[in-house]
PDB file of N, CA, C and O in Angstrom, chain B, residues numbered from 101:
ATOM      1  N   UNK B 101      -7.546 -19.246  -3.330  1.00  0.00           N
ATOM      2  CA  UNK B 101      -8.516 -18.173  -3.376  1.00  0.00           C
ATOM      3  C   UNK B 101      -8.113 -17.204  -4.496  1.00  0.00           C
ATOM      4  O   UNK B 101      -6.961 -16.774  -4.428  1.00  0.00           O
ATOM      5  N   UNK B 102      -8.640 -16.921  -5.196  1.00  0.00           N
ATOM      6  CA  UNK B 102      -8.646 -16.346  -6.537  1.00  0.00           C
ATOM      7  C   UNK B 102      -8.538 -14.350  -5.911  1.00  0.00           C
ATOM      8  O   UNK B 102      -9.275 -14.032  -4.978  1.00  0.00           O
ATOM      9  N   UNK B 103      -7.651 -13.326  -6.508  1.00  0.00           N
ATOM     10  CA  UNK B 103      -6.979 -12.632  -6.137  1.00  0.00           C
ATOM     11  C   UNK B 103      -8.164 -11.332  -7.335  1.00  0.00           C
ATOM     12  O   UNK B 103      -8.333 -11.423  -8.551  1.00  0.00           O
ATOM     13  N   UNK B 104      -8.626 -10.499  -6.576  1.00  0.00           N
ATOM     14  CA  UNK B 104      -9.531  -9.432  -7.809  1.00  0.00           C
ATOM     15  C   UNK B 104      -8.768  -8.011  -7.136  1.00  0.00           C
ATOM     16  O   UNK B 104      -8.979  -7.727  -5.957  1.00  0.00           O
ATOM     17  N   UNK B 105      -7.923  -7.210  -7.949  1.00  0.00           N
ATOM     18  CA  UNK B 105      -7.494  -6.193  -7.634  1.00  0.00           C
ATOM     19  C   UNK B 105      -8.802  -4.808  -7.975  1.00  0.00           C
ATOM     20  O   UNK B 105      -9.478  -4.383  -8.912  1.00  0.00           O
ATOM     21  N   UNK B 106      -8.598  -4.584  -6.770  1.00  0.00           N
ATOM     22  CA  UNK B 106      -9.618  -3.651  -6.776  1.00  0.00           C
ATOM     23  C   UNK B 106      -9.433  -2.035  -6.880  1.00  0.00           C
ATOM     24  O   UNK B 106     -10.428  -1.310  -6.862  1.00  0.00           O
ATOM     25  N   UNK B 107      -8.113  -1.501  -6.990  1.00  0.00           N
ATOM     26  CA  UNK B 107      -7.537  -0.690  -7.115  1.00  0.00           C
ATOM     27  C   UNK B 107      -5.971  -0.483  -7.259  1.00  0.00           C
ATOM     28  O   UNK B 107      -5.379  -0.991  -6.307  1.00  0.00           O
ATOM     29  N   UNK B 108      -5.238   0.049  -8.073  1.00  0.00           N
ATOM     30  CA  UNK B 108      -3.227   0.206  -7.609  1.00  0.00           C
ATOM     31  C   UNK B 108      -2.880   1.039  -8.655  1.00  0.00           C
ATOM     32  O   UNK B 108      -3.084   0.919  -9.863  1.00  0.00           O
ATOM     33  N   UNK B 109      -2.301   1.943  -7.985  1.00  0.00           N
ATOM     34  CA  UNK B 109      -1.651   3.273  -8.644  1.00  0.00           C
ATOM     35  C   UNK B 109      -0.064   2.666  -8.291  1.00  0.00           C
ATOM     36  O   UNK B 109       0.332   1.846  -7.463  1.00  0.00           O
ATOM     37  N   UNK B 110       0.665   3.526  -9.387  1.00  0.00           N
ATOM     38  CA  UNK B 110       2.100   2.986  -9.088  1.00  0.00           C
ATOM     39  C   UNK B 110       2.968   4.323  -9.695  1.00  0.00           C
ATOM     40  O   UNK B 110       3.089   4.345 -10.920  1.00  0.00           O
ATOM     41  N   UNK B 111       3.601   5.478  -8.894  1.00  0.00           N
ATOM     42  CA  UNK B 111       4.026   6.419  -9.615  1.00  0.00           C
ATOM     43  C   UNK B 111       5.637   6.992  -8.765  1.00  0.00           C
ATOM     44  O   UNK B 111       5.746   6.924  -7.541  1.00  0.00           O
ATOM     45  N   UNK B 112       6.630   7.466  -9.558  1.00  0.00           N
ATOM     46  CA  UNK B 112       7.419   8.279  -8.747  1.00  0.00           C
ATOM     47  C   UNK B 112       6.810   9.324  -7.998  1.00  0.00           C
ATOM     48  O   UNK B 112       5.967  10.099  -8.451  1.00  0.00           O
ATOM     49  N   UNK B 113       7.432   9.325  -6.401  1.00  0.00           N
ATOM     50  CA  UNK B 113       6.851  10.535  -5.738  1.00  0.00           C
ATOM     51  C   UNK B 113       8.717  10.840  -4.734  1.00  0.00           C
ATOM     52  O   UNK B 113       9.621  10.048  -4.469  1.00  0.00           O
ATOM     53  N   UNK B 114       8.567  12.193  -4.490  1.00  0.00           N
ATOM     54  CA  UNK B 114       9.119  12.342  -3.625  1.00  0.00           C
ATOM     55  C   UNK B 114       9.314  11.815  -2.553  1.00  0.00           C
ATOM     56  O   UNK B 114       8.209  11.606  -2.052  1.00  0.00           O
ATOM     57  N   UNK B 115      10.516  11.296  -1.563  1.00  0.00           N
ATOM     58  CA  UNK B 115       9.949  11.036   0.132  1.00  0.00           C
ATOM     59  C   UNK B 115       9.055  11.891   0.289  1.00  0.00           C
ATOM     60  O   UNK B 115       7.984  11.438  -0.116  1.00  0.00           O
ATOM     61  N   UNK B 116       8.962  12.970   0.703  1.00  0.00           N
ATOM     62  CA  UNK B 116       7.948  14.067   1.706  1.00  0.00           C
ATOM     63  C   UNK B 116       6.810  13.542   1.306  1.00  0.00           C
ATOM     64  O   UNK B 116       5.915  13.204   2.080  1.00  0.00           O
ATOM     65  N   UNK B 117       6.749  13.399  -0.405  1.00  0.00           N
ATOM     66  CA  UNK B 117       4.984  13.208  -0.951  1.00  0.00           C
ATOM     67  C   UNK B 117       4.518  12.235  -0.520  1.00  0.00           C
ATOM     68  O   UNK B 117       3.342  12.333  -0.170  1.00  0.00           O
ATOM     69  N   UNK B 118       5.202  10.887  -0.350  1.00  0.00           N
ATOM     70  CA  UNK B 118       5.211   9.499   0.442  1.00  0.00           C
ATOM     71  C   UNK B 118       5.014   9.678   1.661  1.00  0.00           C
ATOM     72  O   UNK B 118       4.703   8.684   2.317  1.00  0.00           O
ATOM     73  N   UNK B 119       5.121  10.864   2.281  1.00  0.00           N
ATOM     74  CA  UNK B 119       5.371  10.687   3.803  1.00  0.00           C
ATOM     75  C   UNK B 119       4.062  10.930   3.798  1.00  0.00           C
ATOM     76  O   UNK B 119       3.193  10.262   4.358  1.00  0.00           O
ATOM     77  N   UNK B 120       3.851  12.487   2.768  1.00  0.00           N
ATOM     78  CA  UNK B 120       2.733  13.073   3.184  1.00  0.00           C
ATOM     79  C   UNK B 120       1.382  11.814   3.082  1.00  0.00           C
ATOM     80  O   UNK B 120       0.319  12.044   3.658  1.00  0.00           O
ATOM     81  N   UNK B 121       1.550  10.768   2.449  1.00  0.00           N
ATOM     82  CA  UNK B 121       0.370  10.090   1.955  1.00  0.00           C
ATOM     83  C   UNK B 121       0.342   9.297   2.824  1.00  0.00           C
ATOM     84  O   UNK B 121      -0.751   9.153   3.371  1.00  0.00           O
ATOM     85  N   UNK B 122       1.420   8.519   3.280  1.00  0.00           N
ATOM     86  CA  UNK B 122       1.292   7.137   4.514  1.00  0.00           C
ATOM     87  C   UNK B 122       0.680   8.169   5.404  1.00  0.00           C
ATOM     88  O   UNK B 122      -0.211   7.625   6.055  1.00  0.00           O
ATOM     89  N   UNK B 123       0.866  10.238   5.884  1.00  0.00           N
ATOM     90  CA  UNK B 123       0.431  10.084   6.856  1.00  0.00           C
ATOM     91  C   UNK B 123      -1.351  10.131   6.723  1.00  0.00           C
ATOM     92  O   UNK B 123      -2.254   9.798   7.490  1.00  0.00           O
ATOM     93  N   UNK B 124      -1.322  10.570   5.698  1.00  0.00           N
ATOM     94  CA  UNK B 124      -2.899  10.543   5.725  1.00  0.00           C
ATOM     95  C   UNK B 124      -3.564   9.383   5.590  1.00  0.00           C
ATOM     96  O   UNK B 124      -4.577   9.136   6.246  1.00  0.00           O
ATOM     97  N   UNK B 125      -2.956   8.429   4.572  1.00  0.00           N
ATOM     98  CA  UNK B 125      -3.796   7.015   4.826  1.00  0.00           C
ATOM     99  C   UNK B 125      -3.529   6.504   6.297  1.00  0.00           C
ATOM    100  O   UNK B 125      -4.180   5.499   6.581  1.00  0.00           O
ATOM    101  N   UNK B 126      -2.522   7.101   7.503  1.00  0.00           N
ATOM    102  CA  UNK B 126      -2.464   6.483   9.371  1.00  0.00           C
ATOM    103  C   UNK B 126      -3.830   6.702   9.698  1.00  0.00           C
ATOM    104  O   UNK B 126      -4.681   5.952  10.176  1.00  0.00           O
ATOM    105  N   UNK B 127      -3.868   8.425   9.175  1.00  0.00           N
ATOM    106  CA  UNK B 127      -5.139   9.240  10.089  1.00  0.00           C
ATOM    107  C   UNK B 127      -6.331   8.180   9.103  1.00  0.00           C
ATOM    108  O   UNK B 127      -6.786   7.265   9.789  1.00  0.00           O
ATOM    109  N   UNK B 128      -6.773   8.208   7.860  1.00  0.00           N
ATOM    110  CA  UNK B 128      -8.156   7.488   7.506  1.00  0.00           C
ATOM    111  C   UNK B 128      -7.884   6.145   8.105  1.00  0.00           C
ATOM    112  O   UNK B 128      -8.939   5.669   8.523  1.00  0.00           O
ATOM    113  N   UNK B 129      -6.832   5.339   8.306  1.00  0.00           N
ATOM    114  CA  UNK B 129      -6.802   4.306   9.100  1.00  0.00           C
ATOM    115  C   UNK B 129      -7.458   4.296  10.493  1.00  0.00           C
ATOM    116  O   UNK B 129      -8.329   3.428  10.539  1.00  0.00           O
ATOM    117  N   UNK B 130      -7.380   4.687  11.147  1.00  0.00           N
ATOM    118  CA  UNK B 130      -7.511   5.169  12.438  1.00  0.00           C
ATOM    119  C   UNK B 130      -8.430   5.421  12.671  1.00  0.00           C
ATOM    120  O   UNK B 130      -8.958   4.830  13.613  1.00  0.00           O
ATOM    121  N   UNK B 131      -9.193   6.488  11.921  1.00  0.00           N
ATOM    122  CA  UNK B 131     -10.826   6.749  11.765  1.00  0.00           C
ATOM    123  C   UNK B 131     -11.755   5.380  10.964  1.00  0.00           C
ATOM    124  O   UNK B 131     -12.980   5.265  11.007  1.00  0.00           O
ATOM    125  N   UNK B 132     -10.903   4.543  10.338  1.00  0.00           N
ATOM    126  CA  UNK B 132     -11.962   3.262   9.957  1.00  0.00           C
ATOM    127  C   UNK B 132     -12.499   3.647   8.903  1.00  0.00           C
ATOM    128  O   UNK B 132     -13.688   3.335   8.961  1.00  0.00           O
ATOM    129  N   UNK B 133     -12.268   4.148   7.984  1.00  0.00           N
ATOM    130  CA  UNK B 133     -12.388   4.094   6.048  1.00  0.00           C
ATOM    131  C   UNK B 133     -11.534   4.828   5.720  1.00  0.00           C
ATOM    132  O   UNK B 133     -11.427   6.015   6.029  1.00  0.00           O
ATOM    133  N   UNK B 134     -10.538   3.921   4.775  1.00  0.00           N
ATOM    134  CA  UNK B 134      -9.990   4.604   3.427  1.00  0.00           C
ATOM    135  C   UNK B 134     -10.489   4.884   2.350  1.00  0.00           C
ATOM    136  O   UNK B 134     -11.429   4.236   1.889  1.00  0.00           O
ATOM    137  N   UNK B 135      -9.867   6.067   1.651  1.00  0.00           N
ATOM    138  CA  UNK B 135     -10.451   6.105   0.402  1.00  0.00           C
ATOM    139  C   UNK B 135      -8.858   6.562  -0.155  1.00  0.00           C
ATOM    140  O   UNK B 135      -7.887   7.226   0.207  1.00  0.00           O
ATOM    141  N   UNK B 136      -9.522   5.364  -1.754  1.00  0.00           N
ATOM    142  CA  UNK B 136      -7.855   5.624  -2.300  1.00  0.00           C
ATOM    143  C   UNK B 136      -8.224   5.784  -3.586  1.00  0.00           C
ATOM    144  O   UNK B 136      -8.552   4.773  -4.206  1.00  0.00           O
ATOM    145  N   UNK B 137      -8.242   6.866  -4.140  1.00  0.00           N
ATOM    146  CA  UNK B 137      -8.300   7.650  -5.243  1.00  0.00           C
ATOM    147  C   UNK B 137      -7.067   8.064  -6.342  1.00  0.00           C
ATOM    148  O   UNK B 137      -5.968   8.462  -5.955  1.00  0.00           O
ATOM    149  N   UNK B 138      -7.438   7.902  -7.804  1.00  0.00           N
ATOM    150  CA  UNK B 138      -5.986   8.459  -8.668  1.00  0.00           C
ATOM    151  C   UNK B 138      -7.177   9.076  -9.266  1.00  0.00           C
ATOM    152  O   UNK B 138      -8.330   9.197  -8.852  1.00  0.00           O
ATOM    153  N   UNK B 139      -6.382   9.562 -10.735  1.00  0.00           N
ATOM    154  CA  UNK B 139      -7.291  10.337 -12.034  1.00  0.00           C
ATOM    155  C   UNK B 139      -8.716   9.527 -12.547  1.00  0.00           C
ATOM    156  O   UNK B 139      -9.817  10.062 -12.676  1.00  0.00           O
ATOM    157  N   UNK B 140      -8.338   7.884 -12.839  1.00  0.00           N
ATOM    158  CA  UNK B 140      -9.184   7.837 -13.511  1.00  0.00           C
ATOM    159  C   UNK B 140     -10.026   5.948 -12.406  1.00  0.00           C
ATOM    160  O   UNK B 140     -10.578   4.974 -12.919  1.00  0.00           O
ATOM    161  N   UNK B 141      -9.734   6.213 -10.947  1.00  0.00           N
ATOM    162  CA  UNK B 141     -10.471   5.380 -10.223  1.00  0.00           C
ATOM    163  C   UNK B 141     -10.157   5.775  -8.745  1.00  0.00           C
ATOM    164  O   UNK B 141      -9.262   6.479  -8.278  1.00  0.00           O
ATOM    165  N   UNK B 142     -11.476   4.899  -7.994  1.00  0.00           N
ATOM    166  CA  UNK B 142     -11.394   4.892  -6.583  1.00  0.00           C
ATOM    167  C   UNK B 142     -12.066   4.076  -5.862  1.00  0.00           C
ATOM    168  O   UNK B 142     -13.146   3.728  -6.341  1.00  0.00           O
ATOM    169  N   UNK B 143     -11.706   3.553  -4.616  1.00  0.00           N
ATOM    170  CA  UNK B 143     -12.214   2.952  -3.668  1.00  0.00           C
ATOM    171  C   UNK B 143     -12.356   3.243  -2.490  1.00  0.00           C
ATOM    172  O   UNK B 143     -11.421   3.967  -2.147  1.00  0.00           O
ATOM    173  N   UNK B 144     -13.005   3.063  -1.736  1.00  0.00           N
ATOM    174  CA  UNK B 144     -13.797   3.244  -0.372  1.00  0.00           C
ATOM    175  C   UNK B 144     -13.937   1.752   0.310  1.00  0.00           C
ATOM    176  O   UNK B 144     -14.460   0.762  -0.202  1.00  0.00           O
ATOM    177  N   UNK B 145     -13.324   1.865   1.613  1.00  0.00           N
ATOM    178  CA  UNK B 145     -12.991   0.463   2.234  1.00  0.00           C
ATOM    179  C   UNK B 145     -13.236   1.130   3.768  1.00  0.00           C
ATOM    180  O   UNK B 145     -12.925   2.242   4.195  1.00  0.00           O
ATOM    181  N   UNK B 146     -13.985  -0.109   4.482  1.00  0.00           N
ATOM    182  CA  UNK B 146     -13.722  -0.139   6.276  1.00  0.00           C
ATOM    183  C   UNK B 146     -12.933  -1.128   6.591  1.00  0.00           C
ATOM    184  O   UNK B 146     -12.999  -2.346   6.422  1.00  0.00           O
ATOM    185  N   UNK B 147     -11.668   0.049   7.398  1.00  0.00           N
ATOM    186  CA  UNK B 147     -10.912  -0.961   8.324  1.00  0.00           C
ATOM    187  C   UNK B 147     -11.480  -1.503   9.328  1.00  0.00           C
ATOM    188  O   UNK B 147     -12.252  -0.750   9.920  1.00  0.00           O
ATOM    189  N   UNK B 148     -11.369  -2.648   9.779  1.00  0.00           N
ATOM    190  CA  UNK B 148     -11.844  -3.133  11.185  1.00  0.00           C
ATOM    191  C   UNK B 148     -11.139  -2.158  12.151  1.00  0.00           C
ATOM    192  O   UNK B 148     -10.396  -1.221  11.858  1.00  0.00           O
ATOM    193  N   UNK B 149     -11.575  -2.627  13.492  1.00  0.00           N
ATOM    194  CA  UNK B 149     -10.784  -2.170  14.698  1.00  0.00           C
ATOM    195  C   UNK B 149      -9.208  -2.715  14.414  1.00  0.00           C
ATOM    196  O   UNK B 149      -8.138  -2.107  14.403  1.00  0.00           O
ATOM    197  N   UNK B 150      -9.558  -4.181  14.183  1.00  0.00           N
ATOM    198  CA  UNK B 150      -8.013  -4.769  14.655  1.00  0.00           C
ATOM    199  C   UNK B 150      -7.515  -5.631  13.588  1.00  0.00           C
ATOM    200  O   UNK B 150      -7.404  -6.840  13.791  1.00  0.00           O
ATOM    201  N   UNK B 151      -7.170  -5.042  12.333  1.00  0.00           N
ATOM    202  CA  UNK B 151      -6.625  -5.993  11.256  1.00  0.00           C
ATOM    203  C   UNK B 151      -5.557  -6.412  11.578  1.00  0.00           C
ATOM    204  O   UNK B 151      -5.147  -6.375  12.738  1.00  0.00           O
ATOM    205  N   UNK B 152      -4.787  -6.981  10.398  1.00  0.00           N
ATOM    206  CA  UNK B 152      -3.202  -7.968  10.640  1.00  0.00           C
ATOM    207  C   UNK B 152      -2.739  -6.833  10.221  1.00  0.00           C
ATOM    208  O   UNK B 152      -3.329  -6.124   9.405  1.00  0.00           O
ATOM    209  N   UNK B 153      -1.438  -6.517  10.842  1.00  0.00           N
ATOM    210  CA  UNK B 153      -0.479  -5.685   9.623  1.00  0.00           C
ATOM    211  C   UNK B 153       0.570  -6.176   9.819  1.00  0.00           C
ATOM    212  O   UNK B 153       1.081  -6.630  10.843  1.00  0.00           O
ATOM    213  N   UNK B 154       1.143  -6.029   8.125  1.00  0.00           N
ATOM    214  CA  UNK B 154       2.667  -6.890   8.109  1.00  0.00           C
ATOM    215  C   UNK B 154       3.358  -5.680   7.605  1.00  0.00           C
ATOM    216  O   UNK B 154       2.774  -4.860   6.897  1.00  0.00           O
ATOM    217  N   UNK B 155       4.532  -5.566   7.945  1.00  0.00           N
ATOM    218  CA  UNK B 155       5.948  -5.004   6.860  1.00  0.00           C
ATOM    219  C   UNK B 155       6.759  -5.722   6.506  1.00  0.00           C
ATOM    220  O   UNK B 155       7.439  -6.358   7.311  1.00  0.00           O
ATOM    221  N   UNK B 156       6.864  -5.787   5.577  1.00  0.00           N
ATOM    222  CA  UNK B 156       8.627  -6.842   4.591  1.00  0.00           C
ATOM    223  C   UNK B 156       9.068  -5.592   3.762  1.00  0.00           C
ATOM    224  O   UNK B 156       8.604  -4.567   3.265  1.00  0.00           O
ATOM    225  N   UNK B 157      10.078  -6.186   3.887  1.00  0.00           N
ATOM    226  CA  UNK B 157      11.293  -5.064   3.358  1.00  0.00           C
ATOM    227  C   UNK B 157      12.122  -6.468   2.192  1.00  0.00           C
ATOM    228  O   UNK B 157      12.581  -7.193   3.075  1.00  0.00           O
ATOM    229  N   UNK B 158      12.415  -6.986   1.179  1.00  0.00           N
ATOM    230  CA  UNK B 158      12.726  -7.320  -0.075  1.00  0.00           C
ATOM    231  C   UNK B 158      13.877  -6.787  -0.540  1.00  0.00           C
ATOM    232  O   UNK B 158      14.090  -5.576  -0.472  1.00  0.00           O
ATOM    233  N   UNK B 159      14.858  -7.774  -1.136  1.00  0.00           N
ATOM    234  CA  UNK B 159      15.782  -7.156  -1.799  1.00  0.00           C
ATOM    235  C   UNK B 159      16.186  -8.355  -2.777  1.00  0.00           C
ATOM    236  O   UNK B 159      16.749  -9.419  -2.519  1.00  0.00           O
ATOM    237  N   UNK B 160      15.638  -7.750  -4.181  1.00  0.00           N
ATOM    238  CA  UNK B 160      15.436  -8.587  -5.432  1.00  0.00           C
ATOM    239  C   UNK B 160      17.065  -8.383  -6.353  1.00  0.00           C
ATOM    240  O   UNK B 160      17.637  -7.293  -6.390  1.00  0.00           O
ATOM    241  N   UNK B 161      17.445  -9.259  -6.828  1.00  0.00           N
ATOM    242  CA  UNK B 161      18.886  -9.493  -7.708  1.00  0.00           C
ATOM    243  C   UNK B 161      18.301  -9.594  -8.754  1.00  0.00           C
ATOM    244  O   UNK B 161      17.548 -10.566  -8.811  1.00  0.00           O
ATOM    245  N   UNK B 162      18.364  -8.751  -9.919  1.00  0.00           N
ATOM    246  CA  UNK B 162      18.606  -8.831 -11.343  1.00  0.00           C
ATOM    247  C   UNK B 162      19.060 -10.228 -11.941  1.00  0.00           C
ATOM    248  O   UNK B 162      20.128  -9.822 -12.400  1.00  0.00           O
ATOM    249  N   UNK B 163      19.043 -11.408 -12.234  1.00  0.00           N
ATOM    250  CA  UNK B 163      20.119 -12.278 -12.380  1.00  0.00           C
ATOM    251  C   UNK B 163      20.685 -12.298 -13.631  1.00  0.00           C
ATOM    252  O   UNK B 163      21.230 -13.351 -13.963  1.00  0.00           O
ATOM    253  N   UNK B 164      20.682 -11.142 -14.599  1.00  0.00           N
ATOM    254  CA  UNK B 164      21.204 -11.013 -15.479  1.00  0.00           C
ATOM    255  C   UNK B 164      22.325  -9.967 -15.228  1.00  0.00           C
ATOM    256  O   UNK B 164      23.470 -10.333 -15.494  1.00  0.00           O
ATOM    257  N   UNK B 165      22.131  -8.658 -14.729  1.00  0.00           N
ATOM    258  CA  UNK B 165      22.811  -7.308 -14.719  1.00  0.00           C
ATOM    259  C   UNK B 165      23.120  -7.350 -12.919  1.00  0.00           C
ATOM    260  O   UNK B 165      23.801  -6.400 -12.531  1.00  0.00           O
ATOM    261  N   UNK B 166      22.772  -8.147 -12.054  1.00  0.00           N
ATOM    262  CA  UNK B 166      23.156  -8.312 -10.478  1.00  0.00           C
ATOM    263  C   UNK B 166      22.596  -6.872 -10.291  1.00  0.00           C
ATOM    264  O   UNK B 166      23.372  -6.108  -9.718  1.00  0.00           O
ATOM    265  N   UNK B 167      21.708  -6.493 -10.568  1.00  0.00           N
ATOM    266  CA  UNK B 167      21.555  -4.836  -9.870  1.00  0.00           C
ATOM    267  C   UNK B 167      20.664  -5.486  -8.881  1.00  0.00           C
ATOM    268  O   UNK B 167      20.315  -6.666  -8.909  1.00  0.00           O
ATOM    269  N   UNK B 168      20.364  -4.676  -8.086  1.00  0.00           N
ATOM    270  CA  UNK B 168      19.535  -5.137  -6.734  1.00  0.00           C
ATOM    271  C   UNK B 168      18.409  -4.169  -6.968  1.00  0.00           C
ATOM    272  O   UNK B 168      18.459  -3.519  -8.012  1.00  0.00           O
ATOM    273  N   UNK B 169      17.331  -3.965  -6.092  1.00  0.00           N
ATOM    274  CA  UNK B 169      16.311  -3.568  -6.114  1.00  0.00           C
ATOM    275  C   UNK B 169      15.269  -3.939  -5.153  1.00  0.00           C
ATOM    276  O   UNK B 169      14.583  -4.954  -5.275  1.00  0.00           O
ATOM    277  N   UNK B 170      15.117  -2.707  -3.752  1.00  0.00           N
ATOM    278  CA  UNK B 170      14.204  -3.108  -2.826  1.00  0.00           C
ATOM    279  C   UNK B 170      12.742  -2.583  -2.926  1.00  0.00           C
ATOM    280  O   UNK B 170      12.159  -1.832  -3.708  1.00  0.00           O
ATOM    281  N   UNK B 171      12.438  -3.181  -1.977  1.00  0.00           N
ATOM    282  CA  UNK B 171      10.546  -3.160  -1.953  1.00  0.00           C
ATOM    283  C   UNK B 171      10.537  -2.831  -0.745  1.00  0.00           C
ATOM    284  O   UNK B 171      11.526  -3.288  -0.173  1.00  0.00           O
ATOM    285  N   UNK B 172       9.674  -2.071   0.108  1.00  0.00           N
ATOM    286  CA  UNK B 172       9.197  -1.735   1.425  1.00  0.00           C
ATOM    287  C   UNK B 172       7.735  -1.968   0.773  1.00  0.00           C
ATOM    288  O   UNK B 172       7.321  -1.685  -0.352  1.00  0.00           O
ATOM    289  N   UNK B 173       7.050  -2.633   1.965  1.00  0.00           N
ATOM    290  CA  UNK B 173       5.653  -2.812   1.889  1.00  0.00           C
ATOM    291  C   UNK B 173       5.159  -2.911   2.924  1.00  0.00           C
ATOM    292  O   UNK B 173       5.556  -3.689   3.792  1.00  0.00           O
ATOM    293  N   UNK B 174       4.194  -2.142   3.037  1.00  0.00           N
ATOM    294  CA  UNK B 174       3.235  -1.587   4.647  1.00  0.00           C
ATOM    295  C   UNK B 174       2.059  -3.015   4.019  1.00  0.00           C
ATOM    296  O   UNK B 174       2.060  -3.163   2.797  1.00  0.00           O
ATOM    297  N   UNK B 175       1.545  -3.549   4.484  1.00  0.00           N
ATOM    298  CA  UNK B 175       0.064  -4.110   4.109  1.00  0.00           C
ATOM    299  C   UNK B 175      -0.670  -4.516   5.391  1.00  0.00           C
ATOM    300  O   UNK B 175      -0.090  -4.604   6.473  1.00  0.00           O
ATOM    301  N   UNK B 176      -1.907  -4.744   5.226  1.00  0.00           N
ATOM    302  CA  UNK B 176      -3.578  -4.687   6.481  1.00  0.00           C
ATOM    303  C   UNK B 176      -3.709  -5.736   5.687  1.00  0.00           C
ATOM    304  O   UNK B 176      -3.466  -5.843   4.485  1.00  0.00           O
ATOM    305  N   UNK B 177      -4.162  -6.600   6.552  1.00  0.00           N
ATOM    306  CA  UNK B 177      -5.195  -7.725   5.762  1.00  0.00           C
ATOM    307  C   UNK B 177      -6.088  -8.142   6.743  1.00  0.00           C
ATOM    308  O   UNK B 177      -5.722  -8.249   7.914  1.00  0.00           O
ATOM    309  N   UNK B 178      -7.096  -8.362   6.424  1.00  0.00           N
ATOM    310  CA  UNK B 178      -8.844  -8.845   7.246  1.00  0.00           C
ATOM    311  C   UNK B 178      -9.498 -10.083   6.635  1.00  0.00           C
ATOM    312  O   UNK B 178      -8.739 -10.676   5.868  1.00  0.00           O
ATOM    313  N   UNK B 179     -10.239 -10.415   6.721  1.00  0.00           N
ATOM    314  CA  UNK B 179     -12.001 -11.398   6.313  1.00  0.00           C
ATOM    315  C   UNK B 179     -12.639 -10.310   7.056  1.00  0.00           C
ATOM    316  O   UNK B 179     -12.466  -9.517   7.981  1.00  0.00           O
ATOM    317  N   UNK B 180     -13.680 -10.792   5.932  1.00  0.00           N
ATOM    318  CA  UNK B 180     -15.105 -10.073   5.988  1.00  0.00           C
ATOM    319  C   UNK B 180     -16.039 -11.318   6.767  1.00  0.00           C
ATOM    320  O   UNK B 180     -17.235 -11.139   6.997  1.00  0.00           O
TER     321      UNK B 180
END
């Protein structure tokens, strides 16, 4: 199935600013539409009642310099 990104911002933030945002995307979760907005785009999405949600947590090796480097990832996934 062929993959169309429909939105992704990618920026340094503080924890707190992170906190502050997972908590507001819980609450638009919860109420059943997100909207995920930067400077220069946005989208508007309905959650179902009962999507999948996964967390993985990642820990990637450099294999040149051995530095490590993790990923935390919240993700929802549905069909329409």
């Amino acid at each position: 199935m062929p993959e169309e990104v429909l939105f992704k911002t990618e920026e340094s933030r503080s924890r707190s600013e992170i906190a502050e945002t997972l908590v507001a995307a819980a609450e638009q979760i919860e109420a059943g539409t997100v909207q995920l907005e930067s400077t220069d785009q946005s989208e508007t999405v309905t959650v179902p009642e009962e999507p999948t949600f996964e967390v993985e947590l990642e820990r990637l090796t450099d294999s040149e310099t051995g530095e490590q480097r993790y990923e935390l990832e919240y993700e929802l996934h549905w069909t329409e």
